[in-house]
C-alpha positions as a printed Julia matrix, in Angstrom:
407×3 Matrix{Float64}:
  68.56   94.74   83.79
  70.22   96.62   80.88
  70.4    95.02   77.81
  73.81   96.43   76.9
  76.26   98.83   78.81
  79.85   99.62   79.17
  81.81  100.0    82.22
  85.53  100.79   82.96
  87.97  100.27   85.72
  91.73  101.2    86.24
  94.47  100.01   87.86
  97.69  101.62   88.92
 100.99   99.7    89.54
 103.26   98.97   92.45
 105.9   101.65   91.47
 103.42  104.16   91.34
 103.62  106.81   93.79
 100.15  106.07   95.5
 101.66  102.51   95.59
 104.57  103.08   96.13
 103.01  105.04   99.63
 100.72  101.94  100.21
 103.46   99.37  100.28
 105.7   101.42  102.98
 102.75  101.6   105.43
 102.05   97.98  105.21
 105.59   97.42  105.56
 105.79   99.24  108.73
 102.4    97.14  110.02
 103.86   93.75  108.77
 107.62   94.45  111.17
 105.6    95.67  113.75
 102.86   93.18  113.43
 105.89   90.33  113.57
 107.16   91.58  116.83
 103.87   91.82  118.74
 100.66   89.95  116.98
  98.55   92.72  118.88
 100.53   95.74  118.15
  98.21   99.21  116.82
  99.93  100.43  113.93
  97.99  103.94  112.22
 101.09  104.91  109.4
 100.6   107.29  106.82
 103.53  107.53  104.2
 104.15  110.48  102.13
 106.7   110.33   99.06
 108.07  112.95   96.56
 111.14  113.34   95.23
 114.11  111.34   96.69
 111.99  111.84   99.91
 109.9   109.53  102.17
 107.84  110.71  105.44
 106.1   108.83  108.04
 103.73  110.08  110.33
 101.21  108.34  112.37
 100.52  106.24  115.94
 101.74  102.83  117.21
 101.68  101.12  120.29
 103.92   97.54  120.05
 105.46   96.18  122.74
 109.12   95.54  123.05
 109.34   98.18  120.19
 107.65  101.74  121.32
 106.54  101.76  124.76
 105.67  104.37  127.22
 107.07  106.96  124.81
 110.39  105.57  123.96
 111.75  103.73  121.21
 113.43  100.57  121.76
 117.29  100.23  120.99
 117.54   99.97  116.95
 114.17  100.47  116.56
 113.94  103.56  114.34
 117.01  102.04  112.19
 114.98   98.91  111.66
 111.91  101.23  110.3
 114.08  102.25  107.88
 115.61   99.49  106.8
 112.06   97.97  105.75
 111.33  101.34  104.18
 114.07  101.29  102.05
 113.9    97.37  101.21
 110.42   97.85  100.33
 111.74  100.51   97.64
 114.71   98.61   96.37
 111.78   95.57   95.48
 109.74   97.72   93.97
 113.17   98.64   91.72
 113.39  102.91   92.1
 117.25  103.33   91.21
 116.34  106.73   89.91
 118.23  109.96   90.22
 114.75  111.23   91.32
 113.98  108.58   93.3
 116.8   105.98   94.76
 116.15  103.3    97.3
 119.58  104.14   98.81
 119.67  107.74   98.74
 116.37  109.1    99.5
 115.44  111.47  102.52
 113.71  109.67  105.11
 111.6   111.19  108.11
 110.28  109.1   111.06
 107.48  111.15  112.79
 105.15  107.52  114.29
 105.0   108.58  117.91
 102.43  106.83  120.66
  98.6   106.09  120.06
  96.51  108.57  122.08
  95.34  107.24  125.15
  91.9   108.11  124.6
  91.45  106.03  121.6
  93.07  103.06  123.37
  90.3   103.8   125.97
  87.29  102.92  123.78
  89.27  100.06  121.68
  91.04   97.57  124.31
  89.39   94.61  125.64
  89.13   95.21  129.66
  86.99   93.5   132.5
  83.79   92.31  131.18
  84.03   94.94  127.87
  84.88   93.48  124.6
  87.43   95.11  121.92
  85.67   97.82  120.39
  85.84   99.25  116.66
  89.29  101.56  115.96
  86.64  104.23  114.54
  83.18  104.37  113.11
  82.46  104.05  109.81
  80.76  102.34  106.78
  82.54   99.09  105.04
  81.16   97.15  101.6
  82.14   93.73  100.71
  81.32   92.92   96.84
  81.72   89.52   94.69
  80.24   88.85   91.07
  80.58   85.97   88.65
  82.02   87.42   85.97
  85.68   85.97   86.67
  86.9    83.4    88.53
  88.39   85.16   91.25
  84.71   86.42   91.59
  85.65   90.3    90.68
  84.44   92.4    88.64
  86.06   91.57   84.85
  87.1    95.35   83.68
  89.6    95.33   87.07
  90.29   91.9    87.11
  92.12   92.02   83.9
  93.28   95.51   84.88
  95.22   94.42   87.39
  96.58   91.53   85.48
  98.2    93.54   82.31
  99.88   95.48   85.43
 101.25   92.13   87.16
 101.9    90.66   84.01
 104.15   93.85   83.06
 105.91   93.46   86.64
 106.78   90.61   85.85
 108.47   91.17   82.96
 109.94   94.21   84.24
 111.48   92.28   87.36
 112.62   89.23   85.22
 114.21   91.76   82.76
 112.17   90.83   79.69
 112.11   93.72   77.79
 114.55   96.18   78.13
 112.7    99.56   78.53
 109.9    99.32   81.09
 110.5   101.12   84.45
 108.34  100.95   87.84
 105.38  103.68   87.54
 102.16  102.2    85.05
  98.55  102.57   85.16
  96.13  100.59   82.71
  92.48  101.12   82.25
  89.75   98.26   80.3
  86.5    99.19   79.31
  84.37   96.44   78.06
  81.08   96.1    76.31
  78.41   94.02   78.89
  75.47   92.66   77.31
  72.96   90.73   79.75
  75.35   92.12   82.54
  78.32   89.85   81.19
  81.48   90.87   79.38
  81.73   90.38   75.69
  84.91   92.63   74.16
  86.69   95.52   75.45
  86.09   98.42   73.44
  89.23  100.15   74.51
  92.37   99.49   76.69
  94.72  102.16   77.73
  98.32  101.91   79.36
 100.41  104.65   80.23
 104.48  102.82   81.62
 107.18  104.86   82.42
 110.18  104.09   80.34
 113.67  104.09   79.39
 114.92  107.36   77.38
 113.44  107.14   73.71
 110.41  105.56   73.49
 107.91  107.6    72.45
 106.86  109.26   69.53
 105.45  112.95   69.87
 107.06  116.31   69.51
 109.52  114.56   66.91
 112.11  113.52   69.67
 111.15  110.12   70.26
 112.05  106.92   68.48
 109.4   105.33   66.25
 111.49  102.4    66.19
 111.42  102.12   69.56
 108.15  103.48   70.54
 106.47  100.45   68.26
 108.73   98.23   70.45
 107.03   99.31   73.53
 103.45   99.43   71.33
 103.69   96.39   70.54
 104.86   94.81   73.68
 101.89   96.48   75.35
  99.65   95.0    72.94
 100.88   91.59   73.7
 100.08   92.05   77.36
  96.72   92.78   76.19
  96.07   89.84   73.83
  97.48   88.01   76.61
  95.91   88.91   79.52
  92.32   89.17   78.16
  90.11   86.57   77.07
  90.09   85.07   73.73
  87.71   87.02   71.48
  87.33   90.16   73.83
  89.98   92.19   71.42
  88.69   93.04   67.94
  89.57   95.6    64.92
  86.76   98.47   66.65
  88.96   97.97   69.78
  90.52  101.19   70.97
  94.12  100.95   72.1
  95.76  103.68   73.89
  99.43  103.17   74.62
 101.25  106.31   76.42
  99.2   108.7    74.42
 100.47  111.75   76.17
 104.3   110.6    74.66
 107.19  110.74   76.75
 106.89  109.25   80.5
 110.52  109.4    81.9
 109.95  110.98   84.66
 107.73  109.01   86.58
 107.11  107.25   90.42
 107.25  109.83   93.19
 109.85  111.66   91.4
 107.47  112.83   89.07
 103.86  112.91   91.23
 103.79  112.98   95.15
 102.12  109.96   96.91
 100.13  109.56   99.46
  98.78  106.46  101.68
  95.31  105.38  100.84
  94.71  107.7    97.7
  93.57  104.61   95.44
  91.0   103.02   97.54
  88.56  101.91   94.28
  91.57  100.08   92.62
  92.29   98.52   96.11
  89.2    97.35   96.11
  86.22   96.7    92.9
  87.09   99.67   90.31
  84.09  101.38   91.04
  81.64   98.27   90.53
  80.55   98.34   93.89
  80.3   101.29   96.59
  83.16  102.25   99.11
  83.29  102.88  102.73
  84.53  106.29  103.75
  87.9   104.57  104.78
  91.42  103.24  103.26
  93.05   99.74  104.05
  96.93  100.04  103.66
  98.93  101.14  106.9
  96.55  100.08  109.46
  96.35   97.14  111.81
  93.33   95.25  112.2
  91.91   96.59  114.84
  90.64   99.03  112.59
  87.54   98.07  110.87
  88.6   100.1   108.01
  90.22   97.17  106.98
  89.25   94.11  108.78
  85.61   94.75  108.11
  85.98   95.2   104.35
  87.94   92.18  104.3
  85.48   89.9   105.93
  82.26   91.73  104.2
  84.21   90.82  100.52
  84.78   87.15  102.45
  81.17   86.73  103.24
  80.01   88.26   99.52
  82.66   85.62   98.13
  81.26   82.52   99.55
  77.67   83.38   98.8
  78.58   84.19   95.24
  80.73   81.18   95.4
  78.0    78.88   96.53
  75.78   79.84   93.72
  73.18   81.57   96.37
  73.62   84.47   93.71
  75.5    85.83   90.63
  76.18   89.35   92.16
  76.28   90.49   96.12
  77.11   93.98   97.97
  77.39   93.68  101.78
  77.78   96.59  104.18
  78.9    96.45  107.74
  79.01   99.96  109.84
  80.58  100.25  112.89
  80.63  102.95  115.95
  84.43  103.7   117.91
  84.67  101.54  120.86
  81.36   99.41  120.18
  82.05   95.86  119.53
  79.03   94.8   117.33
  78.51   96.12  114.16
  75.17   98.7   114.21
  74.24   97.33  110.9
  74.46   93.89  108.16
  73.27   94.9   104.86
  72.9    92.19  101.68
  72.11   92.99   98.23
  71.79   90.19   95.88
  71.06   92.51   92.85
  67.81   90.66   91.71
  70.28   87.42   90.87
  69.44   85.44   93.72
  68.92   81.79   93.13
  65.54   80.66   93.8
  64.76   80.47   97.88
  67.1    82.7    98.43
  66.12   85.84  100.43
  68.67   89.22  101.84
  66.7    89.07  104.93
  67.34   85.07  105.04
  71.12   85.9   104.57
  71.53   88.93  107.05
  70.02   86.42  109.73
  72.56   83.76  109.39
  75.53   85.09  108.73
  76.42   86.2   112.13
  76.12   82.64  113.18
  78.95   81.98  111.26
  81.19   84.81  111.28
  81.41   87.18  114.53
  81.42   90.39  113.3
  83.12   92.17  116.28
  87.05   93.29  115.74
  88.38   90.05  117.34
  86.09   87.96  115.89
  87.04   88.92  112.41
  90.52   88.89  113.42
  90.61   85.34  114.77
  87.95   84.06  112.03
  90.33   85.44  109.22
  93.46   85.33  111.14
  94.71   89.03  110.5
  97.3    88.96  113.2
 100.13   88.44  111.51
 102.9    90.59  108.83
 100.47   89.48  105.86
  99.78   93.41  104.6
 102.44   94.44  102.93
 101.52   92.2    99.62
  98.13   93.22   99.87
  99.17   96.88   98.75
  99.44   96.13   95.04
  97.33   94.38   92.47
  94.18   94.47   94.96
  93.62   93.5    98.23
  90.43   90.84   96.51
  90.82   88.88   93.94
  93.76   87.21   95.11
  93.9    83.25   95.84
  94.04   82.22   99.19
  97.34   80.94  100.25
  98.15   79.44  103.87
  97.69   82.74  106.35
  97.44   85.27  103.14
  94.42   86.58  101.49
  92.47   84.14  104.32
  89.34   86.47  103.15
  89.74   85.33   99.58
  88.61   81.37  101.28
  85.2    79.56  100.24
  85.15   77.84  103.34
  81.71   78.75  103.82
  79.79   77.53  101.11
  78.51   74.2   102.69
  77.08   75.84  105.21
  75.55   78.58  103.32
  74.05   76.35  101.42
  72.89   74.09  104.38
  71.25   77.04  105.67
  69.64   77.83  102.84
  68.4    74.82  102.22
């Protein structure tokens, strides 16, 4: 264990472009996902200025089948595309929720993938793909994530907010924060520097003597605010470094001003690099694919042993092969914080008891069959409280009996 150490994370928010991306793909999973629970939904979303493009496969009944689109189908695509936009709050001449260029290139899922995934005869569902998936909960907060994106995420929400609820007059949708804080004994003590960079309304910044000082110390200190607000009581001092917009002007900002793509900010998604990543993204796919479904119960199981005090810190991996309903490995790391008793090997034997790790099992266990994505594309997809069929992964329903077992 280090004695002392600092670490950083960043988080991006919803009205970036990346985001931006992210939140029309899980869109188009949630409406097709609340016509037919079991519809396969693969959309990739590509934006840039005043222009949106989807590309991918689907397969939902009474909505795509055998190659044609059902009457008012493709106007209904865009209409959650563009209402996914107009929440977010782009009324740019760059960018505009109403104006915008859309493209609709989803077509059928290939026939051989279906092949190796559907549930036939005496074959379970099989795995969307292959591929590697990490699940990751530590103590340090308690939403059980990592501290430097915890309260990344939360200067972001908490500037949403504002934004939404028209608090402050120049903050516009594209932001990205970053917190590094000083660990000692592996916990967080201070941040020794906090950076956010908002697009804003015309004049305020402060470099190439254009900008407002005025006004750019209205949007400093507003920032700041966030930041004594969001973070823990203590955890800013004088020797804390505070970064706001340091490049100057950001008016031109959201896709507008930077292309997006789905699935470009996979470590924000999931622990700001505290913990490794699987090879794959999460937004735009339906939960069939592992990509997603796996991560989401391997951070579920990591939760709930964290969570029932079987250990401070845990990384669990799940890998998968296409069309092959059991998982070819369960991997546990406790990081040397297990409690006393407590053993990986103990841990990789029971948890399959009490979770089945095939594709439907985590589907029915967490109940991902349903339009629940589309929130998920912002802020994290862990970290977030349970709430009726939401963020079912984010549930400590299993800590009696993880504890019963390891009794």
């Amino acid at each position: 264990m280090r004695a002392s150490f600092l670490f950083t994370s960043e988080s991006v928010s919803e009205g970036h472009p990346d985001k931006v991306a992210d939140q029309i793909s899980d869109a188009v999973v949630d409406l097709f996902l609340s016509k037919d629970p079991y519809a396969r939904i693969a959309c990739e979303t590509l934006t840039t200025t005043n222009r949106v493009v989807l590309a991918g496969e689907i397969r939902c009944k009474g909505v795509y089948e055998n190659g044609e689109w059902a009457p008012g189908a493709l106007d209904e695509i865009e209409a959650a595309v563009r209402a996914t936009v107009k929440r977010i709050g782009y009324e740019q001449d760059g960018f505009h929720w109403e104006t915008f260029e859309f493209a609709n290139h989803l077509h059928g899922q290939s026939a051989h993938i279906a092949q190796g995934v559907d549930e036939s005869g005496n074959k379970d569902e099989g795995a969307g793909d292959q591929g590697i998936m990490f699940g990751y909960a530590t103590d340090e907060t308690p939403d059980l994530l990592p501290a430097t994106l915890y309260y990344s995420h939360r200067i972001l929400e908490k500037m949403a907010h504002d934004r939404h609820n028209k608090v402050v007059p120049f903050l516009e949708p594209d932001a990205k924060s970053q917190v590094t804080l000083h660990y000692e004994n592996e916990v967080p003590v201070r941040a020794t520097a906090l950076v956010v960079s908002t697009q804003h309304a015309p004049g305020y910044f402060f470099h190439d003597n254009e900008g407002d000082p005025a006004k750019y110390k209205e949007l400093r200190d507003y920032v700041v605010g966030v930041f004594h607000e969001v973070l823990p009581e203590g955890f800013i001092t004088d020797e804390t470094a505070i970064y706001v917009n340091p490049t100057g002007r950001f008016e031109i900002g959201g896709p507008d001003g930077d292309a997006g793509v789905t699935g470009r900010k996979i470590i924000v998604d999931t622990y700001g690099g505290a913990s490794p990543h699987g090879g794959g993204a999460f937004s735009g796919k339906d939960p069939t694919k592992v990509d997603r479904s796996a991560a989401y119960v391997a951070r579920y199981m990591a939760k709930n042993i964290v969570a029932a005090g079987l250990a401070r810190r845990c990384t669990i991996q799940l890998s998968y092969a296409i069309g092959i309903a059991e998982p070819l490995s369960l991997y546990v790391d406790l990081h040397g914080t297990a409690a006393d008793g407590v053993t990986e090997a103990k841990l990789e034997e029971v948890l399959p008891t009490l979770v089945r790790l095939t594709p439907k099992g985590i589907r029915e266990h967490l109940k991902l069959n349903a339009p629940i994505y589309q929130k998920t594309a912002s802020y994290g997809h862990f970290g977030r409280k349970a709430d009726g069929d939401s963020f079912t992964w984010e549930a400590t329903d299993l800590v009696d009996k993880l504890k019963a077992a390891m009794a």
